[in-house]
N, C-alpha and C positions, 0 to 999 in steps of 0.2 A: 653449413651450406644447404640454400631450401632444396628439398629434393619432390618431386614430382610423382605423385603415383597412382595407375587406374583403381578406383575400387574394385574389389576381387568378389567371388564368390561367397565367401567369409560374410565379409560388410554388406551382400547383397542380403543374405539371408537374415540378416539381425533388418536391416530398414525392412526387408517383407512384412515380419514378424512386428516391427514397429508401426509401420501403415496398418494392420490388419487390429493391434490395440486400439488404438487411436482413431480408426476409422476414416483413414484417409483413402483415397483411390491410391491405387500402384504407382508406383513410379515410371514415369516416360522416357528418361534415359537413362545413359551410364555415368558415371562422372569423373572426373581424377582431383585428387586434394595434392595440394604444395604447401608445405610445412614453414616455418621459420623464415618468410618473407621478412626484410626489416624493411619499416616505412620510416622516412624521417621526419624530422620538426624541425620548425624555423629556428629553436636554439641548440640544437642539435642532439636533441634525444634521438633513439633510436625503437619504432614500437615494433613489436615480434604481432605477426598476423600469418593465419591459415587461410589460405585461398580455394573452395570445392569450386570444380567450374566445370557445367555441362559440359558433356561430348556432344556434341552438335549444334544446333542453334539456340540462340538463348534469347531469354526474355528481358533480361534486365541483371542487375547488381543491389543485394540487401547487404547492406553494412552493418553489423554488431560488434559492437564496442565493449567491454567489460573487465572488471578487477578480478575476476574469480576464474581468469585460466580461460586456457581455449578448449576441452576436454570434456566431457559430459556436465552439465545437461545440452550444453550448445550444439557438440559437435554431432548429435545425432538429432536430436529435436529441432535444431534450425540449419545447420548446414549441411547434412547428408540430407534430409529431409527435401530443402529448399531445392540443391543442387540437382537432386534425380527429377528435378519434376521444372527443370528450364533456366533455373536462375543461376549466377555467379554468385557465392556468397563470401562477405569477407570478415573471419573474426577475427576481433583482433583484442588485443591485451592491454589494457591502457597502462598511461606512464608510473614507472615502477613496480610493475607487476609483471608473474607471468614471464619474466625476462626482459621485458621494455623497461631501456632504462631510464634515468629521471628521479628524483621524490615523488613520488608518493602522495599528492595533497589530494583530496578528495573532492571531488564536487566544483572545487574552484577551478582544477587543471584544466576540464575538459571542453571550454570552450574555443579555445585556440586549437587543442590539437584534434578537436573531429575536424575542422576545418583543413587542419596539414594532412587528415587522411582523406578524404575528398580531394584535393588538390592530387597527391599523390594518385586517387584511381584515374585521375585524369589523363596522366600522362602512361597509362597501361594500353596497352593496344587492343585488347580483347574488352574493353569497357567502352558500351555505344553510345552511354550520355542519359541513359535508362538508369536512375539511384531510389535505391526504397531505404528506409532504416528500420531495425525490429530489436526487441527486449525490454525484460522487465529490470522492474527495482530501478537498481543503480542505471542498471545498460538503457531503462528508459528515461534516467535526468540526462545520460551522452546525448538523446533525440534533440532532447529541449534545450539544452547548449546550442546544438546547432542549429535548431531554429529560432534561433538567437540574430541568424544573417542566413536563412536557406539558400545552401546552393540552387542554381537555376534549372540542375540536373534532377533536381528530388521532384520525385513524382506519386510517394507514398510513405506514410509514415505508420507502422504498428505500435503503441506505446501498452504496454503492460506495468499496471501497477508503479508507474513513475511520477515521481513529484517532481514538479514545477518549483516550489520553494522549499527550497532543503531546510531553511532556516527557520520557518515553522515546523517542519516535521522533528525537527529536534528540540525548540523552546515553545511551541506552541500552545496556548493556555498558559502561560506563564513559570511552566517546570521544567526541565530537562526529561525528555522523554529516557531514563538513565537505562533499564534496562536492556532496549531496543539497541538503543547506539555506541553504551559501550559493551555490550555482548559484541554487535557487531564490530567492533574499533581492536578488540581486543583478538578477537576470527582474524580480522584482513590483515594487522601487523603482523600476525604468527605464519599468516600462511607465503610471506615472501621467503623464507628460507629453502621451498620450491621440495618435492620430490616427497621421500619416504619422513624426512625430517621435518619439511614443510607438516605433513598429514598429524605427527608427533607435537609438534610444537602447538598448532590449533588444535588437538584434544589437552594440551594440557592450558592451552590458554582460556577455555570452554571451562575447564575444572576451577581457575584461577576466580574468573567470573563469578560463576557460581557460587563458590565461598565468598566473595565480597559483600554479593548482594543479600546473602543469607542472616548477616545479621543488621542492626539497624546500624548506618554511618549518614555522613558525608558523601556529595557525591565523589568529591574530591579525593576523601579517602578512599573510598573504591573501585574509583577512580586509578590511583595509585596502585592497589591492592591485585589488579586485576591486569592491569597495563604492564607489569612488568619491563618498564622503558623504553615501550615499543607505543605507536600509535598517539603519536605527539600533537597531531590535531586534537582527539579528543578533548586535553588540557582548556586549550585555546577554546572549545565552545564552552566551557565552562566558564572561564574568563571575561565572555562577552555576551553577559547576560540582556544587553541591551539590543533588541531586535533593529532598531533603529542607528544601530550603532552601523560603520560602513564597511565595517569586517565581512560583513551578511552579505554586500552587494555581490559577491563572486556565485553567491550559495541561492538567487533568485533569478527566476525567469520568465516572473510573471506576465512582465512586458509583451511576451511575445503570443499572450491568448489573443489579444484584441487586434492581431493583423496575420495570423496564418490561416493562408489559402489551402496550405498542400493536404488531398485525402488524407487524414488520418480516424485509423479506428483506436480504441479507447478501451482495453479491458481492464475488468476491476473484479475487487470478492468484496463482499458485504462482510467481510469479519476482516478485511484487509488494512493497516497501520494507514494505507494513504488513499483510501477511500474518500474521504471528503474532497481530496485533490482532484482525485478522478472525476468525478462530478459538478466541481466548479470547473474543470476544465471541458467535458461537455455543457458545460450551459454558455459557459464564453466562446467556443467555436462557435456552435450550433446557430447562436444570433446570426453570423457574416461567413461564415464556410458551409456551405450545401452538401459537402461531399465529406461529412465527419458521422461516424459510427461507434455505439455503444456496446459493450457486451458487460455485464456483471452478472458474476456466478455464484457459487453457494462457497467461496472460496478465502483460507485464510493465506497472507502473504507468502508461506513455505507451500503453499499446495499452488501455486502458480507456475511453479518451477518445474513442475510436472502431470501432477494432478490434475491439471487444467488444461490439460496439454488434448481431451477430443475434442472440446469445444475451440479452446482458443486458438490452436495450430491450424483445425481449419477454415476458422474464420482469419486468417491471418496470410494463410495460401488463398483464399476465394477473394480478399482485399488486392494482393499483390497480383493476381490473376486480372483482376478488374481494370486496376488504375494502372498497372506498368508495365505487365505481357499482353492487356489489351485482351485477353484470348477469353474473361468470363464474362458474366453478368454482374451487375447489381447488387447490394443485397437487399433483400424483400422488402425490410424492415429497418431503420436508421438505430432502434433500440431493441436489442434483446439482456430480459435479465431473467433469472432465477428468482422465483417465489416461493422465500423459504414459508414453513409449515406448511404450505399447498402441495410442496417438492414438484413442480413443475417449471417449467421453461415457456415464457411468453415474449411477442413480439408486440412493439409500443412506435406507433409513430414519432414520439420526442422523448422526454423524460421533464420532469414528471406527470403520470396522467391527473388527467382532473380528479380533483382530490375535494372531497367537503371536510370542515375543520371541525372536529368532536374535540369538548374541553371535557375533562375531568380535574376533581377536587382534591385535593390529600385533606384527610381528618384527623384529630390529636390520637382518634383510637385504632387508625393503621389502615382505615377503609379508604376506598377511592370512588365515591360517588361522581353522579353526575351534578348536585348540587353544594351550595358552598359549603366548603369546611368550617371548621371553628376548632379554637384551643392553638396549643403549642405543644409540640413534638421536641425533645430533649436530644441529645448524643454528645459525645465526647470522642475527641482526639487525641492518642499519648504518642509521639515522636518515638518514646521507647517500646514502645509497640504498636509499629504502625499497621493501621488496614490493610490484608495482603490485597496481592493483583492477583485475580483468579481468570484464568481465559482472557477471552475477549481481544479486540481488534490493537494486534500489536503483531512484529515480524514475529519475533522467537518461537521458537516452538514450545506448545500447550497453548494455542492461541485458538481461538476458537470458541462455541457458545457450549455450557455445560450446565449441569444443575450447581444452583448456587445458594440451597439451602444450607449448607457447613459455613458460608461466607453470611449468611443470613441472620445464623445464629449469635452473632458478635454481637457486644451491645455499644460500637462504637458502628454498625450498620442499621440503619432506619430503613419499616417499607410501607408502601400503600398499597392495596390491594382493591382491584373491581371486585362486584358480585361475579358467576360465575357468568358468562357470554350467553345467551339465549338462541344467537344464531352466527356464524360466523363473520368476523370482521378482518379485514383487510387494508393494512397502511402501507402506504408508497412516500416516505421520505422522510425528513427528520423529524422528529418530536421536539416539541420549543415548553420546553420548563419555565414560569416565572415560579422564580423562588424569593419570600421574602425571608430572612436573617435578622434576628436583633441581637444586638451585643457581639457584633459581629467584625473580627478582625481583617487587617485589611490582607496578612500573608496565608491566612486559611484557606486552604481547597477544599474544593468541591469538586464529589466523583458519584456523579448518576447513571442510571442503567436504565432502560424499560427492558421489564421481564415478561416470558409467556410460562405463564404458570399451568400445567397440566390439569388433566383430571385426577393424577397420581400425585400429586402436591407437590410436582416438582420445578424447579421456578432455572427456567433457559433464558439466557441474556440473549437479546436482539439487540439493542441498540443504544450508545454510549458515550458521556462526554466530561471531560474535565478539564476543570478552569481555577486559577486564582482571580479571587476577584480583585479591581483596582483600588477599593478603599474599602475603609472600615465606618463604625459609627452604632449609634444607637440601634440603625433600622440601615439595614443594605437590602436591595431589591436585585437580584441578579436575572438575565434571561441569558439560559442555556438553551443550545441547540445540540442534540443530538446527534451521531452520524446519522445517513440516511437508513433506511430500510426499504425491504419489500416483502412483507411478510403477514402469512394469515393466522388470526388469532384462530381457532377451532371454535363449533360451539362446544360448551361445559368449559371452556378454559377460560383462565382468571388474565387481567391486565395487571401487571405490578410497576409501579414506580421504587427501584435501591436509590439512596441515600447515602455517600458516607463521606467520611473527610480525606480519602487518598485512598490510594491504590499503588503500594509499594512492591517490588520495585520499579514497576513499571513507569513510574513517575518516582522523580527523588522527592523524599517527605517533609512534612510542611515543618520549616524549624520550630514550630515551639507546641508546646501545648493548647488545647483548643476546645473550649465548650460552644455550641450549637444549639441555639432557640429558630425552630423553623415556625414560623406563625403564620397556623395553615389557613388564617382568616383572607389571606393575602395572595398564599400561593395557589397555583395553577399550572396541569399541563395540559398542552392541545395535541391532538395526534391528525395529522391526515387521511382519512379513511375515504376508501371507495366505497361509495351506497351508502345508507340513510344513517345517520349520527343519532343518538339516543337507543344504545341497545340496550343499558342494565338493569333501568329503574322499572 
C-alpha cells in the first residue's frame, strides 16, 4: 500500500549537505515522497513508481524512468533534489524491474510503456500538463522512446549520456561491443532478485564476468560463462549480427532527430561509451530546434552518475527552470564543454568551432611528420593473445585516459609519434585516419587511439576508434573517424597516433590470425586544430 510521507529533519539535512556539494542554491520548499505507486500498461503490467511532490505550488512534473531501482543515485540527486526546489518528480522502475512486473526486455519495451506512463500522470489530479523528462544511460534511450510520439504536455527534455541507437552502441564497427554489454547483461539479470540477495547475486555475477572475459573465448562462450541463465537478451544480440537485420528496429530511434521541437539539453563526457551519439544528436537538433543545449565534461560513463552531478544537476535544474517553471533565464551559451589538457570549462556558440585541418604523416621509423611518409610498418595479431583494452571510452569501470606506455610496449601495438609541440595546440573534434593496408583481411580489426604524450614520456589516450573493415584484398584503404575531442596538446608534448588489431575485451576478438602491412606511402591523419597548422617542422 503506497504510503505518503513529509520529508523530515533527517532527509532535510543530507539535501542541505547535498546542495552545499554540488553547489546548488537551497532548497525552496518542503516536500512529501509516496512510495509503491502502481502505474499500469495497456497489457497489463503493473510499473512500481515514487512520487516527491512539492508542498506548495509547483512548477511542473520530471518523469524518470529506469532499470536500476528507484533508490540512490535518483532518489537524492533528481527527486529530493527536484522536488524541494518546485517540481513533482515521478521515478519510476521500468518493466520487470524494481518490482514492476513484466519481462524484462530491454530497450525494446520501453516505447509503449513511457507512453502508458504519461497517459497515466494524465489522469492524477496534481499534474497541470507541465511534463519535463530527465536521465542518463539507459533512463536517457526511456526519453528517445518517447519522443518517438512526444506527448503534447512535454515541454523539456534533459538526456544524459543516452543513445538514440542501441544497436550500434552494441555491434557498432562491426564487433560486439562484449565487455560493455555483457558486464552489463550480466549486473541487471542479477540484480532482479531485489534486496540483500539482489546486492549478492550482482557481486557474484561482476566475479562471473570477470573470469569470462579474462581469458581469450568466444563471445558466446562468455557469454554463457558469465550469464549464468539469466539475461537472455544478451544471446539474441549475438545471434543477429546483422545490423540491418529488423530485430534492431525496436533498438533505434534515430528517426526522431530530424523532427524534435521540445528544449532538450544534451550532456555528455569525452571518455563516455556514447559520446559520438551525443554529438550527432546535437548536430541533428541544432539544424531545426533553436532551443537544444550542450554540455560535455571531462567525464567517463560511471562518473556521470555522480561525478557530474555540479555541473550537470545544475545545468538540468536552470533547463527545467527555463523551459517548464518559466521562473529562469536562458542559458548564456548553447554549448558548454570541458578542455581537457587546458582543464578548463568554455562556452561556444554551436559545436564544433572553426576548426583549420592540420595533416600529419605516419613513417616506417615510428615518426609523425608534417610530410609524406614512406616504407611499410609491420604488426601482428594472435586471437590467443589478443590486444588488451586498456582505459578509454567504454561504460565499465577503469574507463578512462591513462598512460599507455605498458600497452605500448606490445609488438602487436604500432605508434607514430610528432616532434615535440613548439607551442601549444589545440583540437576540437574527431581525428579522421586514412589508413592504407595490404594483404589485408576482410574480418581484421582496426583499433586506433591519438595519444598526448608528455614531457615525462608518458603517452594519455584522447581519442579513439574501431572498425572492421568491409573487404579485404591486396591493398584496403580504410578512413577512420575518431571520437571527438576537445583537448590541448601542451608545448614540449608530442602527438601520437596507436595502432593495433583489437582491443579485448572490450571488443570481442577478431577470429583468426592476422598480419598487418600499413603502407605509410598512403596513409594520413588530419586533426582539427584551432590557430595556425604547421607547428613541428
Amino acid at each position: 500500500m503506497p504510503q505518503t510521507r513529509i520529508a523530515g529533519w533527517p532527509a532535510r539535512t543530507v539535501d542541505r549537505l547535498q546542495s552545499k556539494v554540488v553547489g546548488l542554491e537551497p532548497a525552496r520548499n518542503r516536500y512529501t515522497v509516496e512510495r509503491g505507486l502502481e502505474v499500469p500498461t495497456r497489457d497489463g503490467a503493473v510499473l512500481v513508481t515514487d512520487h516527491y511532490a512539492p508542498v506548495g505550488d509547483a512548477l511542473g512534473t520530471v518523469l524518470v524512468r529506469s532499470p536500476y531501482g528507484r533508490g540512490l543515485p535518483e532518489s537524492l540527486f533528481h527527486g529530493r533534489m527536484l522536488a524541494g526546489r518546485g517540481y513533482h518528480v515521478v521515478v519510476q522502475s521500468v518493466r520487470g524491474t524494481g518490482g514492476s512486473t513484466g519481462q524484462f526486455r530491454p530497450i525494446a519495451q520501453e516505447t509503449a510503456d513511457s507512453q502508458d506512463a504519461v497517459a497515466w500522470l494524465r489522469a492524477q489530479p496534481w499534474f497541470d500538463g507541465r511534463l519535463a523528462t530527465l536521465g542518463g544511460s539507459y533512463l536517457g534511450w526511456t526519453q528517445w522512446a518517447l519522443l518517438q510520439d512526444p506527448p503534447p504536455e512535454l515541454r523539456a527534455c534533459v538526456i544524459v549520456v543516452g543513445p538514440h541507437d542501441f544497436a550500434r552502441a552494441v555491434r557498432g564497427g562491426g564487433a560486439v561491443a562484449l565487455a560493455d554489454f555483457l558486464g552489463w547483461s550480466a549486473a541487471v539479470g542479477a540484480q532482479g532478485a531485489g534486496g540483500f540477495r539482489g546486492l549478492r547475486e550482482m557481486v557474484s555475477a561482476r566475479r562471473r564476468t570477470a573470469a569470462a572475459l579474462s581469458r581469450p573465448s568466444s563471445a558466446a562462450d562468455a557469454a554463457a560463462a558469465a550469464l549464468d541463465g539469466r539475461g537472455a537478451w544478451f544471446p539474441e544480440w549475438l545471434a543477429h549480427d546483422d545490423l540491418r537485420d529488423p530485430f534492431w528496429d525496436p533498438y533505434r530511434a534515430g528517426s526522431v532527430l530530424a523532427g524534435v521541437t521540445v528544449p532538450t539539453l544534451l550532456v555528455g563526457g569525452w571518455r563516455d561509451v556514447f559520446l559520438e551519439q551525443t554529438m550527432e544528436q546535437y548536430f541533428a537538433l541544432s539544424g531545426h530546434n533553436p532551443e537544444v543545449g550542450l554540455t560535455v565534461g571531462p567525464w567517463t560513463h560511471l562518473d556521470t552518475a555522480v561525478k557530474s552531478a555540479k555541473v550537470a544537476d545544475a545545468d538540468a535544474l536552470a533547463w527545467f527552470d527555463c523551459h517548464v517553471g518559466k521562473t529562469g533565464a536562458r542559458r548564456d551559451s548553447k554549448v558548454r564543454i570541458y578542455v581537457t589538457g587546458a582543464d578548463e570549462w568554455r562556452s561556444l556558440p554551436s559545436w564544433p568551432p572553426k576548426t583549420a585541418e592540420w595533416t600529419l604523416y605516419p613513417s616506417a621509423d615510428g615518426s609523425l611528420p608534417e610530410t609524406r611518409g614512406k616504407g611499410l610498418v609491420e604488426f601482428h595479431y594472435d586471437p590467443a593473445d589478443p590486444t588488451p583494452a586498456v582505459a578509454g571510452h567504454h561504460m565499465s569501470p577503469g574507463a578512462g585516459s591513462v598512460d599507455n606506455r605498458k600497452l605500448e610496449e606490445r609488438v602487436d601495438v604500432i605508434t607514430f609519434t610528432s616532434a615535440p609541440l613548439p607551442g601549444d595546440v589545440e583540437v576540437f573534434g574527431p581525428a579522421r585516419l586514412h589508413l592504407a593496408l595490404r594483404d589485408h583481411h576482410a574480418d581484421n580489426g582496426i583499433f586506433v587511439r591519438v595519444c598526448d604524450v608528455d614531457t615525462r614520456g608518458r603517452s594519455w589516450n584522447i581519442s579513439e576508434s574501431f572498425r572492421r573493415s568491409d573487404g579485404g584484398g591486396a591493398m584496403v584503404e580504410l578512413d577512420i573517424e575518431t571520437s571527438p575531442c576537445a583537448h590541448r596538446f601542451r608545448a614540449g608534448h608530442r602527438i601520437r597516433i596507436q595502432v593495433s588489431g583489437g582491443a579485448y575485451p572490450r571488443y570481442d576478438r577478431n577470429p583468426g590470425a592476422a598480419g598487418y602491412l600499413v603502407d605509410c606511402d598512403l596513409s594520413a591523419i588530419h586533426l582539427p586544430i584551432a590557430g595556425t597548422a604547421g607547428m613541428v617542422n
